[in-house]
VOMAR-552617 format. One record per residue (C-alpha): residue number from 1; x, z, y; residue in one letter. Coordinates in nm, 3 decimals, m for minus. Example, Ala and Ser with C-alpha at 12.3 -4.5 7.8 and 13.67 -1.06 7.14 Angstrom:
2
n;x;z;y;res
1;1.230;0.780;m0.450;A
2;1.367;0.714;m0.106;S
end
This chain:
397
n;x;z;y;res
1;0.907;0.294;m1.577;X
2;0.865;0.363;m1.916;X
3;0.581;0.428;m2.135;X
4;0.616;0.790;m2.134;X
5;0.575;0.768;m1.774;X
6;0.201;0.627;m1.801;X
7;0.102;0.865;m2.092;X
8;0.159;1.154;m1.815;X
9;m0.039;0.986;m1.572;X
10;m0.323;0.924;m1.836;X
11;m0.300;1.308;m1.899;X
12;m0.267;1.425;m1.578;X
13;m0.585;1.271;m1.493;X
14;m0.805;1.379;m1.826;X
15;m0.707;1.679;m1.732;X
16;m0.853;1.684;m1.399;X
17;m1.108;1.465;m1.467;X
18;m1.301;1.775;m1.695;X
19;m1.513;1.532;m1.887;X
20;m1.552;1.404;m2.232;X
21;m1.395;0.994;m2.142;X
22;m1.253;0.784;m1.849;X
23;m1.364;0.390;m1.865;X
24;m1.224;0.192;m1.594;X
25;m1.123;m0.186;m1.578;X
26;m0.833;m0.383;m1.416;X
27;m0.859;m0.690;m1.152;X
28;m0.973;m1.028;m1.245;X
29;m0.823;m1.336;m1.104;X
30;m0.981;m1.483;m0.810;X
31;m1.042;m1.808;m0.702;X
32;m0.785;m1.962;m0.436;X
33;m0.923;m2.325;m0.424;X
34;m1.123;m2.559;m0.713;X
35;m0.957;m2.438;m1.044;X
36;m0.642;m2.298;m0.934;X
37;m0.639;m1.889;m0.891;X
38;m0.455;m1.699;m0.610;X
39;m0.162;m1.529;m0.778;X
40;m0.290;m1.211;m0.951;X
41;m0.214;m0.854;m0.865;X
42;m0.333;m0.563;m1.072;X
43;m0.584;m0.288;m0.907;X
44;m0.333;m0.011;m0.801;X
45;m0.486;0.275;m1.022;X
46;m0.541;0.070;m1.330;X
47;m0.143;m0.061;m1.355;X
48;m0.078;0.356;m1.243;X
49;m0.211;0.437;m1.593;X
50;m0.116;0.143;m1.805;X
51;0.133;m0.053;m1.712;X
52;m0.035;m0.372;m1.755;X
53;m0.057;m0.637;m1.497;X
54;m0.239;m0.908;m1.667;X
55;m0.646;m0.948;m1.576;X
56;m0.938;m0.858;m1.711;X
57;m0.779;m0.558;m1.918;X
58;m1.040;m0.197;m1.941;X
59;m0.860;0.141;m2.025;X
60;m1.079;0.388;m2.224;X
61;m0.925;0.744;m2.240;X
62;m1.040;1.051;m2.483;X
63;m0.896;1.372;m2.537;X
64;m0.768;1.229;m2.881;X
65;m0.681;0.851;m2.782;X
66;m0.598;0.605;m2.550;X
67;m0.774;0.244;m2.574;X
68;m0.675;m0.021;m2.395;X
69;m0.976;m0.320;m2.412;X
70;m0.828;m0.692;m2.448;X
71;m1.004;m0.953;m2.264;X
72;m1.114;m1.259;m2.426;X
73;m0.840;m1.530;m2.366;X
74;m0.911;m1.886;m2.518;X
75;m0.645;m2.120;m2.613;X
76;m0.660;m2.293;m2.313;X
77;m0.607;m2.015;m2.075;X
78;m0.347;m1.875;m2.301;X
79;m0.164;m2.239;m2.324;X
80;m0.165;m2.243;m1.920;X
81;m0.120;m1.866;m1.822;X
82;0.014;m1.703;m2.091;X
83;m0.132;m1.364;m2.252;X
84;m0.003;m0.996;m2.311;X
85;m0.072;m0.947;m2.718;X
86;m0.193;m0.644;m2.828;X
87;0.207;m0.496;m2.954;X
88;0.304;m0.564;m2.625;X
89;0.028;m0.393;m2.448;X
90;0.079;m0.074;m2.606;X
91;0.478;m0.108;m2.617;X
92;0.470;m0.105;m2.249;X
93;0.171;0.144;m2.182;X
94;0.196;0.356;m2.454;X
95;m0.189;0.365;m2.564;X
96;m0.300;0.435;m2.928;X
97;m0.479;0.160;m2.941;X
98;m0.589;m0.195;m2.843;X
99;m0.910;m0.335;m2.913;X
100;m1.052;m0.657;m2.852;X
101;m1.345;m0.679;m2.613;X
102;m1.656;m0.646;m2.825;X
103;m1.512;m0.367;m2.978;X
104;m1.482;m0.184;m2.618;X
105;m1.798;m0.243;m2.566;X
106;m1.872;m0.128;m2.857;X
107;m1.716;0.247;m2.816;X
108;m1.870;0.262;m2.452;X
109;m2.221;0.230;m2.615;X
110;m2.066;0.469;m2.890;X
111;m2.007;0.733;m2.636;X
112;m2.335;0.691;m2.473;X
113;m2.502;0.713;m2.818;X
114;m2.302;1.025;m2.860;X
115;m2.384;1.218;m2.533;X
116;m2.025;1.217;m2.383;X
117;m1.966;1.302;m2.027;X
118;m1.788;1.026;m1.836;X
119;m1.585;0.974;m1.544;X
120;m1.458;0.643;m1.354;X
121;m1.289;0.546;m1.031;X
122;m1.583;0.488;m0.806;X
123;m1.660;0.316;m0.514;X
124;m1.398;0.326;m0.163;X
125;m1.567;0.517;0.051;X
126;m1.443;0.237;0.292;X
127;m1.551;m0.031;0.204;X
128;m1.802;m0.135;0.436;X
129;m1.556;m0.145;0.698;X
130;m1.324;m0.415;0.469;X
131;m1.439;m0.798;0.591;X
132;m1.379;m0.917;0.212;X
133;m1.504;m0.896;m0.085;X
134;m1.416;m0.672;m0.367;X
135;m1.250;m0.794;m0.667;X
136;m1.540;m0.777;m0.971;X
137;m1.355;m0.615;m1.226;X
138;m1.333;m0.220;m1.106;X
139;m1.666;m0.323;m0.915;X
140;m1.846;m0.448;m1.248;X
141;m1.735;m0.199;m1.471;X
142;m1.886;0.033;m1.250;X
143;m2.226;m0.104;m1.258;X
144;m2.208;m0.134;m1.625;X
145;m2.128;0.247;m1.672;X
146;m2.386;0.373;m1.392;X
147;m2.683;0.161;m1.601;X
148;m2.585;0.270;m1.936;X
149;m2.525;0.663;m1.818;X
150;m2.755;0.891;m1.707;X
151;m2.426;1.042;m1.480;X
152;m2.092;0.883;m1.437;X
153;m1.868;1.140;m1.274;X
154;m1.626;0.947;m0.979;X
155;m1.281;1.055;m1.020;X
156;m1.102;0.854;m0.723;X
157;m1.073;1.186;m0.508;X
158;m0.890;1.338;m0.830;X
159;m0.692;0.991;m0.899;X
160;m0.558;1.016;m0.515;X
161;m0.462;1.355;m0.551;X
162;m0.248;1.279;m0.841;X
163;m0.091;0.979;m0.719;X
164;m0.010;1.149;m0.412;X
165;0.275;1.335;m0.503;X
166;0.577;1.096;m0.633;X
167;0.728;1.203;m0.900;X
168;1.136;1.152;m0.919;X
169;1.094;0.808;m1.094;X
170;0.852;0.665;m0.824;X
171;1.068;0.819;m0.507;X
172;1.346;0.588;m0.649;X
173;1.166;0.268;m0.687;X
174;1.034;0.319;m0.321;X
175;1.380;0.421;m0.237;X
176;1.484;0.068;m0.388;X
177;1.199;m0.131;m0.245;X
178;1.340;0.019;0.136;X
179;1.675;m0.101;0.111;X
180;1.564;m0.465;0.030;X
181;1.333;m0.427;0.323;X
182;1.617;m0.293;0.478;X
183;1.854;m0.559;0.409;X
184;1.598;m0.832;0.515;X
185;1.584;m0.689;0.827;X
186;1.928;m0.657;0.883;X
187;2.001;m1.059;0.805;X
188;1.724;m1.127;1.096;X
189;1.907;m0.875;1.346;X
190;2.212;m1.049;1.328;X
191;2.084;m1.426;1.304;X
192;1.829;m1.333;1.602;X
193;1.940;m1.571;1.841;X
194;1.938;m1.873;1.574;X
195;1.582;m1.892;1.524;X
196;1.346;m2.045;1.668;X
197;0.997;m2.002;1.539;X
198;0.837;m1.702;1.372;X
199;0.813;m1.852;1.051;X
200;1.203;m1.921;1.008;X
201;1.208;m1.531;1.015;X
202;0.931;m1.501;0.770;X
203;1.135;m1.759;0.551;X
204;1.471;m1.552;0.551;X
205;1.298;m1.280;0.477;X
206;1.163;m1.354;0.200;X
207;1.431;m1.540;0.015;X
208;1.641;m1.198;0.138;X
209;1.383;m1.002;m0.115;X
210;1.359;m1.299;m0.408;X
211;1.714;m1.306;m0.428;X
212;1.756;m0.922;m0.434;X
213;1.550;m0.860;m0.733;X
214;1.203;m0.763;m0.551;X
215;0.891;m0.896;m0.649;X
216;0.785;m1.037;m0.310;X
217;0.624;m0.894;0.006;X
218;0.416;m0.581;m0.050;X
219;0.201;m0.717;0.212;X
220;0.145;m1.070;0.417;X
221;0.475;m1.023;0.658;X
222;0.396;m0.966;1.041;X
223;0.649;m1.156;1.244;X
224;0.500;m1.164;1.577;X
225;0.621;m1.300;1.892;X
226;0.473;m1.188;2.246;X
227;0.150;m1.164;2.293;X
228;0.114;m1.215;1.900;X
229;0.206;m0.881;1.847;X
230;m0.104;m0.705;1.997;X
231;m0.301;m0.872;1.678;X
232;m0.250;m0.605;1.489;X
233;m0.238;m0.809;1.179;X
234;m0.134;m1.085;1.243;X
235;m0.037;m1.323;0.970;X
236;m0.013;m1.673;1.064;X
237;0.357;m1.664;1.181;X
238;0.354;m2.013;1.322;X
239;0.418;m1.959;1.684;X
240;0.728;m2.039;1.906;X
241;0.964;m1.720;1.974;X
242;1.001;m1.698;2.352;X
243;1.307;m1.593;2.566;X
244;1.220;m1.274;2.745;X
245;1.004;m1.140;2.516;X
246;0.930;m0.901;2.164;X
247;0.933;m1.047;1.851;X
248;0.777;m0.772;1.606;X
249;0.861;m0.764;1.181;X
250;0.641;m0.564;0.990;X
251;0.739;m0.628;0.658;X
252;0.831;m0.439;0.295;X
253;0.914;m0.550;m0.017;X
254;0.759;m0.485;m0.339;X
255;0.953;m0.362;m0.637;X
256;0.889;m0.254;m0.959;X
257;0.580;m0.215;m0.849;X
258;0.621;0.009;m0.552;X
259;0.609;m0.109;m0.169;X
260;0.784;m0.075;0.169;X
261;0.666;m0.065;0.466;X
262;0.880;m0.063;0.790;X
263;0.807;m0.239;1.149;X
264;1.104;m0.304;1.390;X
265;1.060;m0.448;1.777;X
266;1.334;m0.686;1.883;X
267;1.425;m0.861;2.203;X
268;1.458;m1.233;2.228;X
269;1.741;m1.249;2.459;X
270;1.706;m1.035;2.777;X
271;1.386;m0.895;2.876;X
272;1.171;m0.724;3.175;X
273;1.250;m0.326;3.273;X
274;0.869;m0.338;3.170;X
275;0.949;m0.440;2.814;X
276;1.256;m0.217;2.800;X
277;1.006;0.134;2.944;X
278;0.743;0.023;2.654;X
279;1.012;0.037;2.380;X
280;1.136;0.343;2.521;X
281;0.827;0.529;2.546;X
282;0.716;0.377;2.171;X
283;1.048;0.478;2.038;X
284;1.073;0.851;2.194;X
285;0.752;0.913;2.029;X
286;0.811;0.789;1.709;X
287;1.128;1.034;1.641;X
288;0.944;1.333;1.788;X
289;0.678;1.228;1.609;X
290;0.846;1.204;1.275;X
291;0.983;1.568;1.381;X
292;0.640;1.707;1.345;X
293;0.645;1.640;0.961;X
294;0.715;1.889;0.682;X
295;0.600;2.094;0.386;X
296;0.298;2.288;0.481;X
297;0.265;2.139;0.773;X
298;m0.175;2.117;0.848;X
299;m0.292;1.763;0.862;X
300;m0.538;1.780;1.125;X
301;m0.254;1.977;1.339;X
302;m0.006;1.714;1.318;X
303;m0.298;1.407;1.413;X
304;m0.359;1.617;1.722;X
305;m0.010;1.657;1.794;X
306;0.028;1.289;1.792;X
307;m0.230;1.217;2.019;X
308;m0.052;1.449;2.268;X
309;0.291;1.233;2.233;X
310;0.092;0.910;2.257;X
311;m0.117;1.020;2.543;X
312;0.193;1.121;2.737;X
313;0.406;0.809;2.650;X
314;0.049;0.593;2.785;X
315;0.078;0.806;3.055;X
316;0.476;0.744;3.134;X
317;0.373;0.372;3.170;X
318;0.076;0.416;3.403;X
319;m0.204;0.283;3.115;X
320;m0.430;0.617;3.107;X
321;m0.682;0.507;3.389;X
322;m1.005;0.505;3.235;X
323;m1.164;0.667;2.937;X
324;m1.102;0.399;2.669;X
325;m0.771;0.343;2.749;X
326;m0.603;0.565;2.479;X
327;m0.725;0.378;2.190;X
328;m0.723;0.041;2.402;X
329;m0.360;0.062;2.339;X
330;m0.297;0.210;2.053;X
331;m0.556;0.182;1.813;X
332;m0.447;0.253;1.518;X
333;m0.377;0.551;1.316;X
334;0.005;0.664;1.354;X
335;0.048;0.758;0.937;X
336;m0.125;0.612;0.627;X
337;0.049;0.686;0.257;X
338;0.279;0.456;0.093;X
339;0.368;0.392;m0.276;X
340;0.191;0.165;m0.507;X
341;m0.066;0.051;m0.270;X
342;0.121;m0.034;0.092;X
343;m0.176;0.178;0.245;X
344;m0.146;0.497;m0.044;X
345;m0.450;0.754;m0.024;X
346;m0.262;1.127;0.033;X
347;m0.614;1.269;m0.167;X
348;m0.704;1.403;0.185;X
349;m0.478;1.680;0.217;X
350;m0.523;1.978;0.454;X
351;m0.141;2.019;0.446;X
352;0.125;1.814;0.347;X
353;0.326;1.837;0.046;X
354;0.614;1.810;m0.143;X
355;0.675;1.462;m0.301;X
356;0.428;1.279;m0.030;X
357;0.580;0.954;0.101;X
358;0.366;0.863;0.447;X
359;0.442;0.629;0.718;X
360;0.530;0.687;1.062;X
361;0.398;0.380;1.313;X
362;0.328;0.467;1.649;X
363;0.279;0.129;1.854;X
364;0.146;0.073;2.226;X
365;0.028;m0.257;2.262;X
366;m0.051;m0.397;2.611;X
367;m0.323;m0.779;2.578;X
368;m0.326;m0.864;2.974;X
369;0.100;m0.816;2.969;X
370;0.137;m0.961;2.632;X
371;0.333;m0.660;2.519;X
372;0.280;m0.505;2.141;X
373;0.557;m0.286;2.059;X
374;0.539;m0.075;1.685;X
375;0.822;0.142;1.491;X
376;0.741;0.227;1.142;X
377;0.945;0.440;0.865;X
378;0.888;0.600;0.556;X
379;0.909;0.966;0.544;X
380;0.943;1.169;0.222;X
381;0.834;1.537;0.227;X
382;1.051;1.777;0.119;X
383;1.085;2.111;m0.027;X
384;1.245;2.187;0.326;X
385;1.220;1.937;0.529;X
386;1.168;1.581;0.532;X
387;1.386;1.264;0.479;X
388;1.381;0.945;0.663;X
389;1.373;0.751;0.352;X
390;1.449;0.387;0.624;X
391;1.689;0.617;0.859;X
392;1.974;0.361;0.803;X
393;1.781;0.071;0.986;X
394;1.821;0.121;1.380;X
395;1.532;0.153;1.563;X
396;1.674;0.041;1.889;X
397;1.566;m0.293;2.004;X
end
C-alpha cells in the first residue's frame, strides 16, 4: 500500500466524521514476562490510517493537515528496538507533519483552547464480554480527550463503515494472504498420515507462511484433534492426533497487513459413519449457506436463514431434543468480517454490500462424542454475485 492509499482513508473518515479534528493513538507494547515485551502489533484502525506499526504513535487530523505525534524513544530503547524517524513516518503515511510528543500535546490543548469539535474511536461496545485487558494506548487517549473536552464525538460506527468495503488494493492483499493459507493447508493434506501430534501441524504451517512471504499467523492457529475441537479456541496444540478421529485447522496467514481465515476438518485415517454424517451435515450447510450471500441481500434475513440450515442439519443427526440444544452445538455465530482485523466489523449493515469480505463457518460440535467439526471460507460480495475467495481448497474431509 502506498501512501496515497492512507491519505484516502484519512479523508474518507474527516469527511464522515463532520467535526472540526480526529485524535486517536496507536498500541503500546505490552509486557510478556520481566523486561521482555510480547511482539507488537498495531491497533487495526490506527495502522488503517497511517501506515505505521511502531508503538506509542497518536494521529491528529484537521481539515488542513495531518499530524502524526512521535513518542518519546530514549537511546536505550532506540539502541535495542529500533525507531521509525520522523522522514520515514511521513514517507510511508503520507501526513504533513510529525511532531514530537510535547508538541501533540500541545495542539490537543490548542484545539481545546480554540473551541474545536472533536471526534475519536471510542470504546468496543464489547468489551465487557473480552476476558483481557485492553491495550492502554487507544484506551488512554480516550480518557485524556473525554477530561479535556466538554464532548468528544465517537467515530468507530463511522470508522467500521468505511473499512467495510475493500477497496481493489485491500481485496488483493486478502486474496494473497488466502493462497498462503491455502498452500499451508495443502502441505498438511498430503503429509496427513506423517504426523503425529498437533503441534507438528502447527509447525509446518507456519514455516509454509514464513517462507512464502507472510508475516505470520493472523491469529493463534487451531489445530485440534478429537475432542479438542469442541474448544472452540483452542490454542495449546500439544495433544496426540488419534486414529479414527477429526483433526480440525483453523488457521490464516497475515500479509501485508491483511488476514485469512479458513477452517478445514480432516480424518485421521478411517473413521465412524457417525463422524462421516457430522461432516456431511456441516458441509451441506456450509455451501447452501454460502448460497444465501449476495449484494442486497438483508442481514437479519440471511442470520435467520442460517438458523433454519443449522437447525435441520442438528436435526439430520438426532441432536434437537431439548430446548438448548441448538446453541449447545453450535454456538457460535456462522459469519464475522475479515480484513485487517481476523474478526472485521461490517459497520452493522442492514444489507450486504459490494466490496464486503465475511466469513462463512458453520460448525456442529458434539462434547459427550468428542466430535467438533467447522468449514470456514472467505466470501467476497459482488456487484452480482459473490466469490469464494478460498474455493480452490476442498472442503471434503
Amino acid at each position: 500500500m502506498n501512501q496515497d492509499f492512507f491519505r484516502r482513508n484519512r479523508r474518507a473518515l474527516f469527511d464522515a466524521a463532520q467535526v472540526d479534528a480526529i485524535a486517536m493513538a496507536g498500541n503500546i507494547s505490552m509486557q510478556r514476562s520481566h523486561d521482555a515485551s510480547f511482539a507488537f502489533e498495531q491497533e487495526a484502525n490506527f495502522w488503517y490510517l497511517t501506515s505505521i506499526t511502531y508503538p506509542g504513535w497518536w494521529l491528529i487530523i484537521k481539515k488542513e493537515a495531518s499530524y502524526l505525534v512521535a513518542p518519546d524513544v530514549d537511546e536505550v530503547r532506540r539502541i535495542f528496538d529500533g525507531s521509525l524517524s520522523d522522514d520515514e513516518a511521513k514517507a510511508i503515511s503520507g501526513v504533513d507533519v510529525v511532531l514530537q510528543h510535547a508538541e501533540g500535546e500541545k495542539l490537543i490543548k490548542t484545539l481545546k483552547e480554540s473551541d474545536m469539535s472533536i471526534a475519536t474511536i471510542g470504546e468496543d461496545p464489547r468489551t465487557e464480554q473480552y476476558h483481557f485487558g485492553l491495550n492502554p494506548g487507544p484506551v488512554e487517549m480516550v480518557k485524556m480527550l473525554r477530561s479535556t473536552f466538554v464532548h468528544v464525538k465517537d467515530i468507530r460506527q463511522e470508522m467500521a463503515k468505511i473499512r467495510s468495503i475493500k477497496t481493489p488494493e485491500e481485496i488483493d492483499m486478502i486474496r494473497r494472504a488466502i493462497q498462503l493459507t491455502i498452500n499451508g493447508f495443502e502441505t498438511v493434506r498430503s503429509n496427513l498420515r506423517n504426523y503425529s501430534y498437533e503441534y507438528e501441524i502447527e509447525a509446518d504451517v507456519s514455516y509454509q507462511f514464513r517462507k512464502q512471504g507472510a508475516i505470520g499467523h493472523a491469529y493463534d492457529p487451531i489445530v485440534a484433534a478429537g475432542k479438542n475441537a469442541c474448544t472452540l479456541h483452542y490454542v495449546k496444540n500439544q495433544a496426540a492426533l488419534v486414529p479414527g478421529e477429526f483433526v480440525l485447522l483453523d488457521v490464516g496467514a497475515r500479509y501485508q497487513g491483511y488476514a485469512a481465515d479458513i477452517t478445514r476438518t480432516y480424518a485421521v485415517g478411517k473413521v465412524s459413519k457417525r463422524h462421516m454424517a457430522v461432516h456431511h451435515e456441516v458441509e451441506t450447510a456450509h455451501h447452501k449457506i454460502i448460497g444465501l450471500l449476495g449484494p442486497g441481500v438483508n442481514v437479519k434475513k440471511y442470520f435467520q436463514q442460517v438458523d433454519e440450515i443449522m437447525r435441520a442439519a442438528l436435526h439430520n443427526l438426532d441432536l434437537l431434543r431439548e430446548k438448548d440444544d441448538y446453541r449447545k452445538y453450535f454456538p457460535h455465530s456462522v459469519s464475522h468480517g475479515l480484513g485487517i482485523d481476523v474478526h472485521d466489523s461490517l459497520g452493522s449493515p442492514e444489507t450486504f454490500q459490494p466490496g464486503m469480505i465475511l466469513t462463512v463457518e458453520p460448525g456442529i460440535y458434539i462434547p459427550e462424542e468428542g466430535i467438533g467439526v467447522r468449514i470456514e471460507d472467505d466470501i467476497l460480495i459482488t456487484q452480482d454475485g459473490y466469490e469464494n475467495l478460498s474455493a480452490a481448497l476442498p472442503t471434503n474431509m
